[in-house]
PABAMAR-550776 format. One line per 8 residues: their letters; for each residue x, y, z of C-alpha. Coordinates in nm, 2 decimals, always signed. Layout:
! PABAMAR-550776
a = X Y Z ~ ...
This chain:
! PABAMAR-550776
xxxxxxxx = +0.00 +0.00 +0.00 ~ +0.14 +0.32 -0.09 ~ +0.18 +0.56 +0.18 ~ +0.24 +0.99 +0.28 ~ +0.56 +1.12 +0.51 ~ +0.46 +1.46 +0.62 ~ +0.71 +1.62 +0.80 ~ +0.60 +1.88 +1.04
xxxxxxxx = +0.82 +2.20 +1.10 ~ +0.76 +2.51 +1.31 ~ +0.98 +2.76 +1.32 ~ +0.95 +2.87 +1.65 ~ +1.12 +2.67 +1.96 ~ +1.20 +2.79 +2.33 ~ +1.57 +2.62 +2.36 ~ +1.61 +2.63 +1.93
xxxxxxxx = +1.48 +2.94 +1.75 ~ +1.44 +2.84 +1.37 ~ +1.58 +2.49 +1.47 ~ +1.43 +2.34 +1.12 ~ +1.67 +2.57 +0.91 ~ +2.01 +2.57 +1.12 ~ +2.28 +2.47 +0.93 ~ +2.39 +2.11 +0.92
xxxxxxxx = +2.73 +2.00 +0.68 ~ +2.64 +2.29 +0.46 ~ +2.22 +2.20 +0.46 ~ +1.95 +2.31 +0.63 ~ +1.87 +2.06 +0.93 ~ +1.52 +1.99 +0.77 ~ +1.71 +1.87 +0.41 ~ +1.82 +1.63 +0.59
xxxxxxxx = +1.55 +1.47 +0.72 ~ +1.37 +1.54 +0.38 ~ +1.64 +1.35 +0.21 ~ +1.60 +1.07 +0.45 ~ +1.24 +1.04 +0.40 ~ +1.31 +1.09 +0.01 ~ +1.51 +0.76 +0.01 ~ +1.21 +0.57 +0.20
xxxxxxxx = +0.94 +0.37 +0.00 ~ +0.70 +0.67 +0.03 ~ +0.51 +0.76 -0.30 ~ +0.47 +1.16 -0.16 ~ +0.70 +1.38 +0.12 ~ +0.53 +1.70 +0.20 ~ +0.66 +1.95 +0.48 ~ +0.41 +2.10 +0.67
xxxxxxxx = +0.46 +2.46 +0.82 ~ +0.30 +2.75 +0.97 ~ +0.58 +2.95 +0.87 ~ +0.67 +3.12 +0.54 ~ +1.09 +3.12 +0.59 ~ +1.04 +2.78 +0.65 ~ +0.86 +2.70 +0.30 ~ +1.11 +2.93 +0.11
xxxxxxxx = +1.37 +2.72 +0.24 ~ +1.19 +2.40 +0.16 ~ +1.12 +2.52 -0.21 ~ +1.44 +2.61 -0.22 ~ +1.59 +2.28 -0.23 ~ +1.33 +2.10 -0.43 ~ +1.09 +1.96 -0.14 ~ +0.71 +1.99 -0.15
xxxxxxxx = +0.58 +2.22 +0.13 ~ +0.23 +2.35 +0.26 ~ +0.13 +2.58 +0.48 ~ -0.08 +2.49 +0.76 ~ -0.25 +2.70 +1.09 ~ -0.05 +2.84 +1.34 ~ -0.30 +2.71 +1.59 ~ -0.22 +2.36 +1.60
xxxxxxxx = -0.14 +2.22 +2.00 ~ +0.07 +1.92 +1.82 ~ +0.21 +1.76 +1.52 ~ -0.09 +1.54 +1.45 ~ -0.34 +1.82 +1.44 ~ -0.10 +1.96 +1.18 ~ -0.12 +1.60 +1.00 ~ -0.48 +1.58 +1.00
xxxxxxxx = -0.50 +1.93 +0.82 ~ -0.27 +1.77 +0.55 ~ -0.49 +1.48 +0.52 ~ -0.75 +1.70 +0.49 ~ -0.66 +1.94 +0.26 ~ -0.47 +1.67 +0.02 ~ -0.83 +1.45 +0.03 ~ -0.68 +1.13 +0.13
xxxxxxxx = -0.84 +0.81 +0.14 ~ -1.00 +0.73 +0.49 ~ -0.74 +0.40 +0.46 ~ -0.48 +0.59 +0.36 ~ -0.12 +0.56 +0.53 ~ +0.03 +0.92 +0.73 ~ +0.41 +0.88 +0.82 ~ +0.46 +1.17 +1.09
xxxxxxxx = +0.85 +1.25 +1.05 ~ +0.99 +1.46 +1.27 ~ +1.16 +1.80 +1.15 ~ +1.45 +1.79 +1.39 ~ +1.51 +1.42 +1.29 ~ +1.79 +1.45 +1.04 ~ +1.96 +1.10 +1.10 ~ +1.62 +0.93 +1.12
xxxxxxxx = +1.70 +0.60 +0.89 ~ +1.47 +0.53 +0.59 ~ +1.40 +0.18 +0.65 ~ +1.22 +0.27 +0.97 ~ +0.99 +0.47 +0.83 ~ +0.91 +0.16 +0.57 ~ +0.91 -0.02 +0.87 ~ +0.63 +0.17 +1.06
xxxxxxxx = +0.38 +0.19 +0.72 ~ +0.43 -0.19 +0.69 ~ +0.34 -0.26 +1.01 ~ +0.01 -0.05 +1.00 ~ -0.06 -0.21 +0.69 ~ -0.07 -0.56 +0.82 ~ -0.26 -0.49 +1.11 ~ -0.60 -0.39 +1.02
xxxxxxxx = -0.75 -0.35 +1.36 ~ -0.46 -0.10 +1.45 ~ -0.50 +0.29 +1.39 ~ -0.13 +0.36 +1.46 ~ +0.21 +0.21 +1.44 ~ +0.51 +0.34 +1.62 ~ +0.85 +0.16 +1.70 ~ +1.06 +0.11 +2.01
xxxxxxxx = +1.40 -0.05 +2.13 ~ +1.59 -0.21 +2.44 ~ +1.68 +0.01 +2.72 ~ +1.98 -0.13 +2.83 ~ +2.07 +0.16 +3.05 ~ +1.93 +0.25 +3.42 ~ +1.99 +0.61 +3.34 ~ +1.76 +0.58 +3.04
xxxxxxxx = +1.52 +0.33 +3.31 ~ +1.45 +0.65 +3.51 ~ +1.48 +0.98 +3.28 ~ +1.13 +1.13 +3.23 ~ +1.28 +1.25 +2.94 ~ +1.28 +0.90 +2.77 ~ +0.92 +0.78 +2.72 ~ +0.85 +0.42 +2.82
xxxxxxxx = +0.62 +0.17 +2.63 ~ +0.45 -0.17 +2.78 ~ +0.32 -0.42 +2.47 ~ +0.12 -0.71 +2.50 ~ +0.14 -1.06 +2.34 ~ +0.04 -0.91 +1.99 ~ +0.32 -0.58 +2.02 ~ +0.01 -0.34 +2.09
xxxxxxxx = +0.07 -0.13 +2.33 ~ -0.07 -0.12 +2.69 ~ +0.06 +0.22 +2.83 ~ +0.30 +0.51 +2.80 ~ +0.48 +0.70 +3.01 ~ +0.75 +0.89 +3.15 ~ +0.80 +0.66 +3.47 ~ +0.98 +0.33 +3.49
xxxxxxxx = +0.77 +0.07 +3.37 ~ +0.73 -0.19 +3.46 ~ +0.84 -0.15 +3.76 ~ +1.10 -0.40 +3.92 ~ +1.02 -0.44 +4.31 ~ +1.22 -0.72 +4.41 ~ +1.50 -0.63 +4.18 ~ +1.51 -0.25 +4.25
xxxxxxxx = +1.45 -0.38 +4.66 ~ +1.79 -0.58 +4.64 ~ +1.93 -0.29 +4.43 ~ +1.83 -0.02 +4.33 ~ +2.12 +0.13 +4.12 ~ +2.16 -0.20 +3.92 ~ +1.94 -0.21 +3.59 ~ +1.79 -0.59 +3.62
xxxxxxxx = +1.77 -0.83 +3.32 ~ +1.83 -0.70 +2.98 ~ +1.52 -0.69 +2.71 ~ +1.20 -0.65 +2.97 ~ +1.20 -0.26 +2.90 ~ +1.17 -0.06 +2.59 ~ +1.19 +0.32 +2.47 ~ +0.95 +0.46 +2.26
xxxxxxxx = +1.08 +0.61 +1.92 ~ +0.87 +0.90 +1.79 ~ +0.82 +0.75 +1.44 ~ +0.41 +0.71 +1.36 ~ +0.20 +0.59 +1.10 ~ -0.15 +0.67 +1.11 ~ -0.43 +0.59 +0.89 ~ -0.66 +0.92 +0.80
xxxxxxxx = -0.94 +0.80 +0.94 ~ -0.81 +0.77 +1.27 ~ -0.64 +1.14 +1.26 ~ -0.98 +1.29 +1.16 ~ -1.13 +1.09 +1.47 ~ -0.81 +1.22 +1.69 ~ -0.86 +1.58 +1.65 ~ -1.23 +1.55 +1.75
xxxxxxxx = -1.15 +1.41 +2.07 ~ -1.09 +1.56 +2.40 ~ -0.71 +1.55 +2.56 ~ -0.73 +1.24 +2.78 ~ -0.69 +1.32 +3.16 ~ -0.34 +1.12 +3.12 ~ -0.23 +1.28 +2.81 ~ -0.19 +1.62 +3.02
xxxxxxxx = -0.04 +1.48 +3.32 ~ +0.21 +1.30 +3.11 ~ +0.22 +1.54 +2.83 ~ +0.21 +1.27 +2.57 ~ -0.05 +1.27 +2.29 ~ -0.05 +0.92 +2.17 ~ -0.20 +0.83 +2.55 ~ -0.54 +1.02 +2.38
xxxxxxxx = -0.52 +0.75 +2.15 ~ -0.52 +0.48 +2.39 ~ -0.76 +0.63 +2.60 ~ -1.05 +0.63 +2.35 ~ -0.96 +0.26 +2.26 ~ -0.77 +0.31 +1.95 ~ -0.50 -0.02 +1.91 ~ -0.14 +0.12 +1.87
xxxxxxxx = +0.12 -0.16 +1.70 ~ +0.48 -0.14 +1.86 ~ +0.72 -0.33 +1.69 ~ +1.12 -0.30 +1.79 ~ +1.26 -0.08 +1.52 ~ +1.52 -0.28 +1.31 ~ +1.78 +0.00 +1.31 ~ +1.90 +0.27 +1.56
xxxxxxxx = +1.69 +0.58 +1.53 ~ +1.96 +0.84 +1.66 ~ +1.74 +1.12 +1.91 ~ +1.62 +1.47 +1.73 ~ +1.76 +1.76 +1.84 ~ +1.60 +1.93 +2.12 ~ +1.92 +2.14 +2.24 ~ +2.19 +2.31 +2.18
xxxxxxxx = +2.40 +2.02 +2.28 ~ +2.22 +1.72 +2.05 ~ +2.31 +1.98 +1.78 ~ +2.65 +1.98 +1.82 ~ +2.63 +1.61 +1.88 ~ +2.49 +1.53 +1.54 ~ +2.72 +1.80 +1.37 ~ +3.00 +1.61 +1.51
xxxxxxxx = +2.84 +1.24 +1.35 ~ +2.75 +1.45 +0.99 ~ +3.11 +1.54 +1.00 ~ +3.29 +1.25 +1.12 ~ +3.10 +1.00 +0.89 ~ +3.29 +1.19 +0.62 ~ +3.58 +1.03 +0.75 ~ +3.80 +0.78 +0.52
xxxxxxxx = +3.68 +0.47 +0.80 ~ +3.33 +0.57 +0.85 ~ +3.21 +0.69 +0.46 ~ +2.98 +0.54 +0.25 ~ +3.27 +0.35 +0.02 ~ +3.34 +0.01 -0.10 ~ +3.54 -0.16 +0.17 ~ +3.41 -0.01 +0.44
xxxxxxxx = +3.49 -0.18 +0.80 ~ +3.25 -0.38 +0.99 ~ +3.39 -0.34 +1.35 ~ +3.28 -0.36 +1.69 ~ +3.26 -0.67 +1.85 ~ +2.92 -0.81 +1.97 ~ +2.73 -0.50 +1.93 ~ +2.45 -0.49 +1.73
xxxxxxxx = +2.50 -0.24 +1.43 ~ +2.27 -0.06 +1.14 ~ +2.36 -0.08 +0.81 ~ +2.36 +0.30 +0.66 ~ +2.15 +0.45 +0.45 ~ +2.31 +0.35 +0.18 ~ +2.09 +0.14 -0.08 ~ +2.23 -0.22 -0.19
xxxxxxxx = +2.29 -0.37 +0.20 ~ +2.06 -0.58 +0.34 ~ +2.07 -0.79 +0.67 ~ +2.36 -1.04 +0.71 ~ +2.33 -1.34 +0.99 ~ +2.58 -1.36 +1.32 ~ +2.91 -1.31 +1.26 ~ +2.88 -1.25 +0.87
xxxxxxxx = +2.90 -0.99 +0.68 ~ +2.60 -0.85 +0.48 ~ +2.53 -0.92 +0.10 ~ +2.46 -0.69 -0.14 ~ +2.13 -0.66 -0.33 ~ +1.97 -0.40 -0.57 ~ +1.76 -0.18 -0.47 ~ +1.74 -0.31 -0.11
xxxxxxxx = +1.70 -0.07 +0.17 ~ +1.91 +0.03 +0.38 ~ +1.94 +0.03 +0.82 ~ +1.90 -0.30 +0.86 ~ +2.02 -0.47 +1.16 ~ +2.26 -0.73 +1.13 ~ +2.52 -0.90 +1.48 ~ +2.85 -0.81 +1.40
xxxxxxxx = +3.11 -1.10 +1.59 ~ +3.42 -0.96 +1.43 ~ +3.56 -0.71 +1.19 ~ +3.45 -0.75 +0.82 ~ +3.49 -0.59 +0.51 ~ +3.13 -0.50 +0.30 ~ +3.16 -0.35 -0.06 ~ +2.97 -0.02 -0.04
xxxxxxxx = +2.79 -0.04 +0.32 ~ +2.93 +0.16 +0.60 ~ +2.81 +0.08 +0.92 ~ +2.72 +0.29 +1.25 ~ +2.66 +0.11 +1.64 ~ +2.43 +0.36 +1.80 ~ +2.45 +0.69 +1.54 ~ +2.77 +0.66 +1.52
xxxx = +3.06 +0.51 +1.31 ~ +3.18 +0.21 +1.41 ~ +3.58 +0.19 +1.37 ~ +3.83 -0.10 +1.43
């Protein structure tokens, strides 16, 4: 089923001021995640803004933008007016990218529209991964997800959850067994006949105590599919510092041992790594390295046992180049 990315971008932000159009390697931040999206399976990638610099600066590099109301309390209000305004199918498929994304990996959004499309009783798809770190465990700033048997989700939220008693009794500064909690990743799909019912709903008493809007969702007894994304989605950039954070990646994967080149190294032992963006490398078993197929996306996770060599795949643990 063919599906829409809209990326939403406002100009205005409390700790970024015109975050969407700082400058990235030479780009606008918002190329990049345009670009990103341009190499998913999507048939259409739209940018969404209430602001006029913002769609200059789209048009400017060759990317579809619309303007939209300046009265919008979130990103999927913004959607729906898309939706609307482009007359889409009920059915239809909405990728929500974010606009301060610009290392989000194209086979995630594939990933996400996939998923919605094989579950027909779900409105929404988003993805999560492993938190492997007790830091991560307890930060309100990193939103936790609980599935059940069939990966729909139970509940969000900015506490630890589950929550461990006997574990965190006998210790509570040791994160217990790996693989029993999971961060939610940002990344939606939405079919348009669930945003139209959305923004016709009331916020959800836990939506504003937890200030997270897919909890409206939940709470008028729409089924949300959350599937473990199948390559690293780097965070956006919220601050000053996750900017110069990704600045320093952009830069570095220019680097002879981390570009996108033939004989790039596979490195870093028994960590799991994403394959870049690059098309033509596709998932490789333990231990091996990946093969190489046309027209095959790219991100896709693969265990790497040892250092390898992969014609024209360059590979990143985490966001960031692996090295030997």
């Amino acid at each position: 089923m063919p599906f829409t990315v809209v990326i939403p971008a406002r100009f205005g932000s409390t700790r970024l001021p015109g975050k969407p159009l700082l400058d990235l390697e030479g780009k606008p931040m918002l190329q990049h995640v345009w670009e990103q999206a341009r190499q998913s399976d999507a048939e259409r990638v739209l940018i969404a803004t209430d602001d006029q610099r913002i769609r200059e600066a789209a048009r400017s590099f060759g990317a579809e933008a619309m303007m939209t109301s300046d009265q919008h309390p979130s990103g999927t209000d913004r959607l729906q007016e898309v939706a609307q305004a482009l007359k889409l199918d009920a059915r239809a498929i909405i990728v929500n990218v974010q606009g301060d994304e610009p290392l989000i990996p194209p086979a995630v959004i594939n990933q996400v529209a996939e998923n919605l499309k094989r579950n027909a009783s779900a409105g929404i798809a988003t993805l999560c991964e492993k938190i492997e770190h007790l830091s991560d465990l307890t930060s309100a700033n990193v939103v936790k997800v609980v599935r059940d048997a069939n990966d729909l989700a139970l509940y969000f939220s900015r506490a630890p959850i589950p929550w461990p008693r006997d574990a965190f009794t006998d210790n509570p500064k040791q994160l217990p067994a790996a693989g029993l909690w999971f961060r939610h990743i940002g990344v939606y799909a939405y079919r348009v006949d669930l945003l139209h019912s959305y923004v016709s709903w009331p916020p959800a008493p836990q939506e504003l105590l937890e200030k997270l809007e897919q909890l409206r969702a939940l709470h008028y007894g729409t089924k949300i599919h959350v599937a473990e994304a199948l390559a690293a989605v780097p965070g956006g950039v919220d601050t000053q510092a996750d900017l110069d954070h990704v600045r320093a990646l952009l830069a570095e994967s220019g680097s002879p041992d981390a570009r996108d080149a033939a004989g790039s190294t596979v490195c870093v032992s028994g960590q799991y790594l994403s394959v870049s963006h690059r098309p033509g490398c596709v998932r490789g078993d333990a231990g091996q390295a990946p093969t190489a197929r046309p027209g095959s996306g790219g991100f896709l996770w693969y265990r790497a046992l040892a250092c390898r060599r992969a014609a024209g795949c360059a590979f990143r643990a985490r966001g960031r180049p692996a090295r030997c």
